[in-house]
C-alpha positions as a printed NumPy array, in Angstrom:
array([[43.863, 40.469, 61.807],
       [42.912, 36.842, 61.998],
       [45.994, 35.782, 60.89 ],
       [47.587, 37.74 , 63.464],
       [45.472, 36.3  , 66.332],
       [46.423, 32.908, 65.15 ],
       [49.917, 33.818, 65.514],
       [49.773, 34.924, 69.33 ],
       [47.473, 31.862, 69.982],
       [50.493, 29.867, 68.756],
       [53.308, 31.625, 70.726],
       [51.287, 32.029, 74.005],
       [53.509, 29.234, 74.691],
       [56.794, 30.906, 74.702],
       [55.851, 33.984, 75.615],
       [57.324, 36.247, 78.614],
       [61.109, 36.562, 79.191],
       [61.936, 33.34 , 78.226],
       [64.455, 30.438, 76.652],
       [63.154, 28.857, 73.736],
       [64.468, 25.996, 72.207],
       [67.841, 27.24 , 70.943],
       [68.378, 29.396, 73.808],
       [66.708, 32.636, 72.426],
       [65.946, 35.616, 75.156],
       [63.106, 37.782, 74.393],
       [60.38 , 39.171, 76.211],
       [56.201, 38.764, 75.236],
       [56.022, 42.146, 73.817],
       [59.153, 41.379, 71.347],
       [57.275, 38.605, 69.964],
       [54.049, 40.287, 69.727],
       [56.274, 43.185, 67.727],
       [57.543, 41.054, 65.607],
       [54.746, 38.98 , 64.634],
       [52.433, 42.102, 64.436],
       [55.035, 43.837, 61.713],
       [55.336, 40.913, 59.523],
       [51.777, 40.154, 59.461],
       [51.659, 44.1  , 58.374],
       [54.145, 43.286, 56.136],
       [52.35 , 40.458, 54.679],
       [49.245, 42.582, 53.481],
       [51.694, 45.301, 51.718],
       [52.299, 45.336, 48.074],
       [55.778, 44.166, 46.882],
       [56.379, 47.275, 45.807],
       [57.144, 48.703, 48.93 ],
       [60.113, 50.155, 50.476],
       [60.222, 47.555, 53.385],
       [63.43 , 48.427, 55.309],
       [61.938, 52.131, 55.663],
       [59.05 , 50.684, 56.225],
       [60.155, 48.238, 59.1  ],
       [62.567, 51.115, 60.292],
       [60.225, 53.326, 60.796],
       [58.03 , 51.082, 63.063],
       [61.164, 51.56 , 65.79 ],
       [61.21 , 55.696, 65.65 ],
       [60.9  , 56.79 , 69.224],
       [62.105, 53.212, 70.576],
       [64.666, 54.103, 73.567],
       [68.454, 54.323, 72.488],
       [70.008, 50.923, 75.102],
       [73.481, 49.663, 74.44 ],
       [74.645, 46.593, 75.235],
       [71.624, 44.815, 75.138],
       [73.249, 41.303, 73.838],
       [75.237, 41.284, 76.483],
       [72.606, 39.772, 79.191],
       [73.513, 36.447, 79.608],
       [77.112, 34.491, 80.831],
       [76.464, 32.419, 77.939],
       [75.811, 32.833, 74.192],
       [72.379, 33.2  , 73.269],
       [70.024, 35.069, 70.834],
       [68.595, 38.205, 72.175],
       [65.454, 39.726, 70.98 ],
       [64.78 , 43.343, 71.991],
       [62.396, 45.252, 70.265],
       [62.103, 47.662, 73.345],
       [65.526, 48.925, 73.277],
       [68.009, 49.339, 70.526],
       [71.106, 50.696, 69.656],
       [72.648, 51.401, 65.964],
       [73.547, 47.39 , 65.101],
       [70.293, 46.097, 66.805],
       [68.546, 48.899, 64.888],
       [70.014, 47.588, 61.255],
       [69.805, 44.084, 62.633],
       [66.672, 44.221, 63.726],
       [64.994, 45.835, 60.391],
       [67.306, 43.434, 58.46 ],
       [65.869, 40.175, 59.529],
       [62.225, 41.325, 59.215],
       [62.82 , 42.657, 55.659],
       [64.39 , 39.732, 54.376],
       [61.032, 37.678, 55.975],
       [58.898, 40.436, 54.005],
       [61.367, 39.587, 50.773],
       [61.249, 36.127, 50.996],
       [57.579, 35.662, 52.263],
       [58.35 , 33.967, 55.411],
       [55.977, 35.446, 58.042],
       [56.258, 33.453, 61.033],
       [58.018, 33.733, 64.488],
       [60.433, 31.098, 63.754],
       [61.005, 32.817, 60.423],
       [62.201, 35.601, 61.867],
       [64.45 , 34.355, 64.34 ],
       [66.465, 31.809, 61.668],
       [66.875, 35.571, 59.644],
       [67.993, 37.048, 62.975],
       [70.997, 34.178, 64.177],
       [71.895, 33.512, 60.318],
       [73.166, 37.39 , 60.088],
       [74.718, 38.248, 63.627],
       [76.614, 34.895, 63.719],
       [79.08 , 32.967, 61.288],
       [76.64 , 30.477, 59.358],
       [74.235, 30.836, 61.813],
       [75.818, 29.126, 64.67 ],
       [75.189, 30.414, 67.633],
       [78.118, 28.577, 70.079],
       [79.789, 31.336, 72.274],
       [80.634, 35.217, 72.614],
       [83.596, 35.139, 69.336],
       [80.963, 33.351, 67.35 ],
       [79.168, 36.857, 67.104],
       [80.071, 39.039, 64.259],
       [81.376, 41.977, 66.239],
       [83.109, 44.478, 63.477],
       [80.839, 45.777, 60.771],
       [82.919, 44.973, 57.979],
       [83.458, 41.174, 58.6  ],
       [79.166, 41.78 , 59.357],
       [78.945, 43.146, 55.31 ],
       [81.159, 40.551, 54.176],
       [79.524, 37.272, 55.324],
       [76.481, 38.216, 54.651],
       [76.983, 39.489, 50.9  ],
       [78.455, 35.51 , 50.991],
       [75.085, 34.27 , 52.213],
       [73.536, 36.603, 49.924],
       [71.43 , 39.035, 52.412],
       [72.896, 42.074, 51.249],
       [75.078, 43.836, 49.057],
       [78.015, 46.72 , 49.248],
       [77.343, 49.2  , 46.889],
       [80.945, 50.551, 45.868],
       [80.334, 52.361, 42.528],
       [80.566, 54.598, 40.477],
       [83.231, 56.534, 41.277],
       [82.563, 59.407, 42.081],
       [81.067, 59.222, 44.73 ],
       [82.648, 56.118, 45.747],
       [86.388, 58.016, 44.991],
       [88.29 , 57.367, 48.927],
       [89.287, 53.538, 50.014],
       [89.116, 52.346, 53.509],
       [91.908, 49.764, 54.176],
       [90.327, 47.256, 56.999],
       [92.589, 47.537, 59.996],
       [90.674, 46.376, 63.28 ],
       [91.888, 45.557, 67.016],
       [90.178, 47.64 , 69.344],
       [88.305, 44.443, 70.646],
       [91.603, 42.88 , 71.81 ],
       [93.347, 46.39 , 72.352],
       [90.507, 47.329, 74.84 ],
       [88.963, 43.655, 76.62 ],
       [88.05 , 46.165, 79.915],
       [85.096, 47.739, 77.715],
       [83.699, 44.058, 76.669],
       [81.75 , 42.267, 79.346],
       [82.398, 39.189, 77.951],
       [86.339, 39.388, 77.497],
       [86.604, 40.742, 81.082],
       [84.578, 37.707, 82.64 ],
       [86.139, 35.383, 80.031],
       [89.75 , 36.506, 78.746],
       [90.234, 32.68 , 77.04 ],
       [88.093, 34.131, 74.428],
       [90.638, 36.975, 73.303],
       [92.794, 34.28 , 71.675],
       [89.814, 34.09 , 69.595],
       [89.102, 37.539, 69.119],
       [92.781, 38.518, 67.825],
       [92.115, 35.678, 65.193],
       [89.391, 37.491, 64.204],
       [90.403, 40.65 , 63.928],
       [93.496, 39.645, 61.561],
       [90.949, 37.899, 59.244],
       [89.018, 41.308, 58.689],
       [91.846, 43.289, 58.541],
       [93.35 , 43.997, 55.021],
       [90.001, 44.24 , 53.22 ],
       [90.22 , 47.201, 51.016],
       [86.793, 48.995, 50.337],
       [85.384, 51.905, 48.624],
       [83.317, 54.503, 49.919],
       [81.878, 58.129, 49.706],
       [83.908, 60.372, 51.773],
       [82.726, 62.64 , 53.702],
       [83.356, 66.254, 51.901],
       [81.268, 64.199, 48.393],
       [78.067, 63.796, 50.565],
       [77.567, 67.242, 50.182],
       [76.988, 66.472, 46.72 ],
       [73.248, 65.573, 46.823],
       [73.306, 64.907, 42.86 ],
       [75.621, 62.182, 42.892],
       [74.508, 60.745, 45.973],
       [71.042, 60.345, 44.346],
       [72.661, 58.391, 41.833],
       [74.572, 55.741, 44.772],
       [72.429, 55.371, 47.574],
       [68.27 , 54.203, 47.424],
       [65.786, 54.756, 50.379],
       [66.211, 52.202, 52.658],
       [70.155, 51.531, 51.999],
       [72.209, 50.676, 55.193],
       [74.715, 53.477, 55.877],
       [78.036, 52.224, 57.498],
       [79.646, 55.398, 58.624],
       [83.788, 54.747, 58.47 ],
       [85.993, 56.356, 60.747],
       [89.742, 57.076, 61.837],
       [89.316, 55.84 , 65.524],
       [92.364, 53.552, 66.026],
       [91.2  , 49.843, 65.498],
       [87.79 , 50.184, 64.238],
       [86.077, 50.381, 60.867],
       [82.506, 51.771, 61.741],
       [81.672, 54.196, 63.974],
       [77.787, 54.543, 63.714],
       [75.069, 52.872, 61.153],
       [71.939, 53.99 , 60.762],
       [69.348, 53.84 , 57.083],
       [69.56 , 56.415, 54.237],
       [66.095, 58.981, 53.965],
       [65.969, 61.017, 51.264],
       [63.605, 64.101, 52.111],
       [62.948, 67.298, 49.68 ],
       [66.243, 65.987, 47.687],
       [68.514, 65.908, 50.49 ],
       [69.755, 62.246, 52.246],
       [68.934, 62.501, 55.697],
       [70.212, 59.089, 58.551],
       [67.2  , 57.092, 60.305],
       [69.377, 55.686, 63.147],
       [69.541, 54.772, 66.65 ],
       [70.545, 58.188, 68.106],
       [73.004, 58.041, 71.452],
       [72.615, 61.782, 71.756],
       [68.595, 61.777, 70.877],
       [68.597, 58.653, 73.081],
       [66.127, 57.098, 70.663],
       [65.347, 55.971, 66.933],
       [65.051, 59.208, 65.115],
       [65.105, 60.518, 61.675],
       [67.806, 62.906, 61.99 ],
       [66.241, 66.512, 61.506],
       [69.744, 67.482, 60.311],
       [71.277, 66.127, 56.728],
       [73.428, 63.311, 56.663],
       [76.172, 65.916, 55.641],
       [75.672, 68.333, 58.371],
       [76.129, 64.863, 60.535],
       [78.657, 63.974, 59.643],
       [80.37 , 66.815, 59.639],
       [79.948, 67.377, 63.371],
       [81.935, 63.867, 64.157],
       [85.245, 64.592, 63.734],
       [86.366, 61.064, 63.511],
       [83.835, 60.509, 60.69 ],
       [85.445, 59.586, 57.212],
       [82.821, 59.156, 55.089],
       [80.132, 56.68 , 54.005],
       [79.864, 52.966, 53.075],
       [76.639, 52.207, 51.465],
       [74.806, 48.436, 52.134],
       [71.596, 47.116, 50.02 ],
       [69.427, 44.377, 51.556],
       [68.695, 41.632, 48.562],
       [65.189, 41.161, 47.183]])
């Protein structure tokens, strides 16, 4: 608790809805949040699950989208008050890979936040955001943060092959590319770098198959559910719960309209999304 005090003391500074050096966004009780979970975090034996244990910290936090998308210009938004599925993973990302790497301070937690949502960390304007999952899974398994589990097979026995453009196919639905259509250059460049990835995952009909899923996916694991929606990869992400033997999604619910561990199992989710394909499993790195 000490420690803790000492870390408000220090931020009273930069506290309220602000623009800290770097441009970050945030409001006081986001940085109270965050520096009240890690000093949690710092008392906890290694040995714990942190992403649950972060995750579940956020259950009953309000389901918001868009809530990157406040400012004209680039910067990095802290919410802790609103979330949807990526802020969700993002969010519980960052603070587990402080827990991981014992790094328990504000700025900590920030340089874990900006280093996964944008290419090497640089945060210069809207197309320097990672915006489709899969280029998200691939950079940072590069900067070593996490890791895409893809065997054995089965479970992992259907391949997704990476086609995206619904960014450029759709700029009307993007704040950003209807107030700035210069960036959708940009955004087609991106797009044909992430398509053509080939990756494998557990399809849908296999996660009934609690067994082998036991084998494939650990508490805590970052579920990346594919889908057959033209021009995107992911349709909804969420963390993998297993309860009484049976994998369950903790996820930032649209139609709960908060963080929630889904009553339901993941396979009676999915299974009510008809656009759902199946399941591609992400582990943060110790």
């Amino acid at each position: 608790m000490k420690r803790y005090l000492f870390l408000l003391t220090t931020l009273l500074p930069l506290l309220g809805y602000a623009q800290e050096e770097g441009g970050v966004c945030y409001q006081q009780s986001d940085s109270i949040t965050i520096c009240r979970l890690l000093d949690e975090a710092h008392s906890l034996p290694r040995t714990t699950n942190f992403p649950l244990f972060f995750a579940r910290k956020f259950l009953g936090v309000p389901y918001v989208a868009y809530t990157l998308e406040v400012n004209d210009d680039e910067r990095l938004v802290v919410n802790t008050r609103q979330l949807d599925c990526t802020t969700l993973v993002e969010t519980v990302t960052a603070l587990t890979l402080c827990a991981y790497r014992h790094l328990f301070t504000w700025r900590d937690y920030l340089n874990a936040l900006s280093a996964m949502r944008y290419r090497n960390g640089r945060i210069e304007d809207y197309t320097s955001r990672i915006h489709y999952f899969t280029e998200w899974i691939t950079l940072n398994t590069e900067a070593g943060i996490v890791k895409e589990i893809q065997e054995p097979d089965p479970p992992f026995s259907a391949i997704q092959n990476v086609k995206v453009n619904y960014m450029s196919q759709h700029p009307q639905s993007y704040k950003a590319l209807r107030e700035h259509p210069e960036y959708l250059d940009a955004i087609r460049e991106m797009e044909q770098r992430v398509s053509g990835g080939r990756f494998r995952y557990i399809p849908k009909l296999m996660v009934k198959n609690q067994t082998l899923l036991r084998q494939a996916v650990n508490d805590g694991d970052i579920i990346a559910i594919t889908c057959k929606k033209a021009g995107l990869d992911i349709a909804h992400l969420g963390f993998a719960v297993w309860k009484d033997g049976k994998l369950h999604l903790l996820n930032a619910s649209m139609l709960h309209k908060k963080v929630v561990e889904e009553p339901m199992t993941l396979y009676q989710y999915l299974q009510q999304h008809s656009t759902h394909t199946g399941i591609r499993i992400i582990r943060i790195l110790k």
